[in-house]
C-alpha positions in Angstrom: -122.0 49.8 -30.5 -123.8 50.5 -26.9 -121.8 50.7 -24.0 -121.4 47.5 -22.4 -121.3 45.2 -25.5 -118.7 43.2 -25.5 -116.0 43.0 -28.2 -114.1 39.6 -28.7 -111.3 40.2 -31.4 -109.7 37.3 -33.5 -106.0 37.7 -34.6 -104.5 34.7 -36.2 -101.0 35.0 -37.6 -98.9 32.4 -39.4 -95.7 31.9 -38.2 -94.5 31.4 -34.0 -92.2 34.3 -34.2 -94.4 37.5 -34.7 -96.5 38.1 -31.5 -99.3 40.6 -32.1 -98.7 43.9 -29.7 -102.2 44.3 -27.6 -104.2 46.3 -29.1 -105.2 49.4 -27.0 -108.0 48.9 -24.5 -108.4 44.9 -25.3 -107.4 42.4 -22.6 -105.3 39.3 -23.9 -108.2 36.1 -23.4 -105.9 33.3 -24.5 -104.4 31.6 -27.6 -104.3 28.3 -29.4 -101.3 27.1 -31.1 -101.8 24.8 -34.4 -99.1 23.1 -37.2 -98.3 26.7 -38.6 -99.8 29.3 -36.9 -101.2 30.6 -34.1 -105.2 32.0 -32.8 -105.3 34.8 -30.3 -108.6 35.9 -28.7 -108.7 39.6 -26.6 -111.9 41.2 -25.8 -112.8 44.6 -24.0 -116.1 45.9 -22.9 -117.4 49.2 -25.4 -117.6 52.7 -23.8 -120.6 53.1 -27.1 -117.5 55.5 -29.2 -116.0 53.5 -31.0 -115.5 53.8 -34.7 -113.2 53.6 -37.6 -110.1 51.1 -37.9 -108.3 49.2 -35.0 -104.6 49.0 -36.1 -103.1 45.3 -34.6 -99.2 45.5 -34.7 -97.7 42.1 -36.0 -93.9 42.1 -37.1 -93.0 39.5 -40.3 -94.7 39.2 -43.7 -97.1 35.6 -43.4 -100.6 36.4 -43.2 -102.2 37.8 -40.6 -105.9 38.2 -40.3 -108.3 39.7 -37.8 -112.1 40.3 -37.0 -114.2 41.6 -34.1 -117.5 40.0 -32.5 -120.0 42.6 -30.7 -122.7 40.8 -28.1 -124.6 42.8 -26.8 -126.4 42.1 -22.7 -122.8 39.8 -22.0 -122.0 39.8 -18.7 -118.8 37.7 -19.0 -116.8 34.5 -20.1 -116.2 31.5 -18.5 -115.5 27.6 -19.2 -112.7 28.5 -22.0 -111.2 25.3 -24.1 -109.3 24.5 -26.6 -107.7 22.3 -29.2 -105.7 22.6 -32.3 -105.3 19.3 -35.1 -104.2 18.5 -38.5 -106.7 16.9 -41.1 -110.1 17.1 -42.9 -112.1 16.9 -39.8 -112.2 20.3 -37.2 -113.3 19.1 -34.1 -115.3 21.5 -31.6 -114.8 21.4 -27.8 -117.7 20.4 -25.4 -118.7 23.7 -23.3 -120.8 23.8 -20.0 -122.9 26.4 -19.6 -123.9 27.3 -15.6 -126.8 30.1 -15.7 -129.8 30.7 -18.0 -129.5 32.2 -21.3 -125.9 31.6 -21.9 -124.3 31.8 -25.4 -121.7 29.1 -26.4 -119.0 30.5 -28.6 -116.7 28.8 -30.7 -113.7 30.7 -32.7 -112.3 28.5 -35.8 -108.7 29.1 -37.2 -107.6 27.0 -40.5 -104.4 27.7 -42.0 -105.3 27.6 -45.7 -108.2 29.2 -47.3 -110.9 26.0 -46.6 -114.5 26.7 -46.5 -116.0 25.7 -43.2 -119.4 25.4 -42.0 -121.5 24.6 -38.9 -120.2 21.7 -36.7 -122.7 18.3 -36.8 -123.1 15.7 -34.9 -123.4 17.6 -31.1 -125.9 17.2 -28.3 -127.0 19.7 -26.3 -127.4 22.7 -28.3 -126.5 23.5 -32.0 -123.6 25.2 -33.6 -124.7 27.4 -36.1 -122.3 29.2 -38.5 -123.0 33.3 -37.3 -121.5 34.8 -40.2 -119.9 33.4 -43.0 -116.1 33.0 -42.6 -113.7 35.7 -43.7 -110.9 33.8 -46.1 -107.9 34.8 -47.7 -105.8 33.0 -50.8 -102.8 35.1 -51.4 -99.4 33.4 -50.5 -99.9 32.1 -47.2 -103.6 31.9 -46.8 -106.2 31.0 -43.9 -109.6 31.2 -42.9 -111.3 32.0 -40.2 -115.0 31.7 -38.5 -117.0 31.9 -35.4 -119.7 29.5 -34.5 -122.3 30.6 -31.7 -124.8 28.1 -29.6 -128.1 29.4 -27.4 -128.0 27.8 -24.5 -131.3 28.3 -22.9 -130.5 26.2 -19.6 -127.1 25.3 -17.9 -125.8 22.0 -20.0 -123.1 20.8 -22.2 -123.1 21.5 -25.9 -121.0 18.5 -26.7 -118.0 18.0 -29.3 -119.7 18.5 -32.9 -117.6 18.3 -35.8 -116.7 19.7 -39.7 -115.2 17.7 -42.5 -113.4 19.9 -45.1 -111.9 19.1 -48.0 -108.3 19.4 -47.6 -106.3 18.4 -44.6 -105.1 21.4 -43.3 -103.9 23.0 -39.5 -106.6 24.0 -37.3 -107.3 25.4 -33.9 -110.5 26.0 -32.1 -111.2 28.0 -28.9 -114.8 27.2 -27.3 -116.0 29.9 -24.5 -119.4 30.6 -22.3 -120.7 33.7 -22.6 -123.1 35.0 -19.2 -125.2 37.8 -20.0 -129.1 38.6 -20.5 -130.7 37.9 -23.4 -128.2 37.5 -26.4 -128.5 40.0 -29.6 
C-alpha cells in the first residue's frame, strides 16, 4: 500500500440484527439490504503502514464475510447506487461518470455460495470480473465479488446483467471512482 490509495472494504453479514462495529480508521459508505442479509461498503484513505489483519466486530453466528479493494491515484467517489433482488438474474446499476479516467465499480453480494461472473449486455463501458469472487459453503453460505469498468470519458456504463444458476438474494452497490490513472 502507498499513501493515498484508497481502501474500499466489503462486509456482508446474514441476518438484520448483527450490525458490524466500524472498523477503526474506515468511514461507513452505505449499505444495501437483500432477502437475508445485508452489504456494507466503508473505505479510508492509506497512510502507506498498513499490514497484518483488520479485526470487523459482528455479534451472532450467520456468516459473515469481508474483503478490501486498494486503487491506487483515486481521488474520490461519487454517483453511488444501488439495488438488491431475488432470482437467477443479478442486475448491475447504470453509473455516470463526470471527469476523464474514471473507474466504475460495482460490489456484488449473493447469499448462497453462486458463482458469478462479469455482467453482459451494457453499453458504455464493460464490466469485467477484477478478481475472482471469494465464496463460502459452510451453513449459511454467500459469495461475494467486485466488478470494475474504465471509463475513459464522462458517460453512462448502463445496466448489464449475470444469470446464475440458482435463484438466490442479491444486492449490488455501483460507485464512480475520480482519480488519475487507475492501477
Amino acid at each position: 500500500m502507498q499513501a493515498g490509495d484508497l481502501i474500499i472494504l466489503q462486509v456482508t453479514v446474514r441476518d438484520y440484527t448483527n450490525i458490524p462495529a466500524t472498523p477503526a480508521r474506515f468511514t461507513f459508505l452505505c449499505f444495501e439490504l437483500a432477502v437475508s442479509g445485508i452489504q456494507y461498503i466503508y473505505y479510508k484513505f492509506s497512510d502507506g503502514t498498513e499490514s497484518g489483519t483488520l479485526t470487523i466486530t459482528i455479534g451472532g453466528n450467520t456468516c459473515h464475510m469481508g474483503r478490501m479493494y486498494a486503487f491506487r491515484n483515486a481521488v474520490s467517489t461519487e454517483a453511488i447506487s444501488s439495488v438488491s433482488g431475488q432470482g437467477a438474474t443479478i442486475w448491475s446499476q447504470p453509473v455516470t461518470t463526470s471527469g476523464k479516467n474514471e473507474l466504475a465499480v460495482c460490489l456484488v453480494y449473493v447469499c448462497d455460495d453462486n458463482d458469478v461472473g462479469s455482467f453482459t449486455g451494457e453499453t458504455g463501458g464493460d464490466w469485467t470480473e477484477t478478481v475472482p469472487e471469494f465464496k463460502t459453503t459452510a451453513g449459511l453460505d454467500g459469495c461475494i465479488q467486485i466488478q470494475t469498468a474504465s471509463m475513459p470519458s464522462p458517460g453512462t456504463l448502463t445496466q448489464g446483467s449475470y444469470t446464475m444458476t440458482a435463484a438466490d438474494p442479491w444486492t449490488v452497490l455501483v460507485l464512480a471512482l475520480r482519480g488519475r490513472e487507475f492501477t
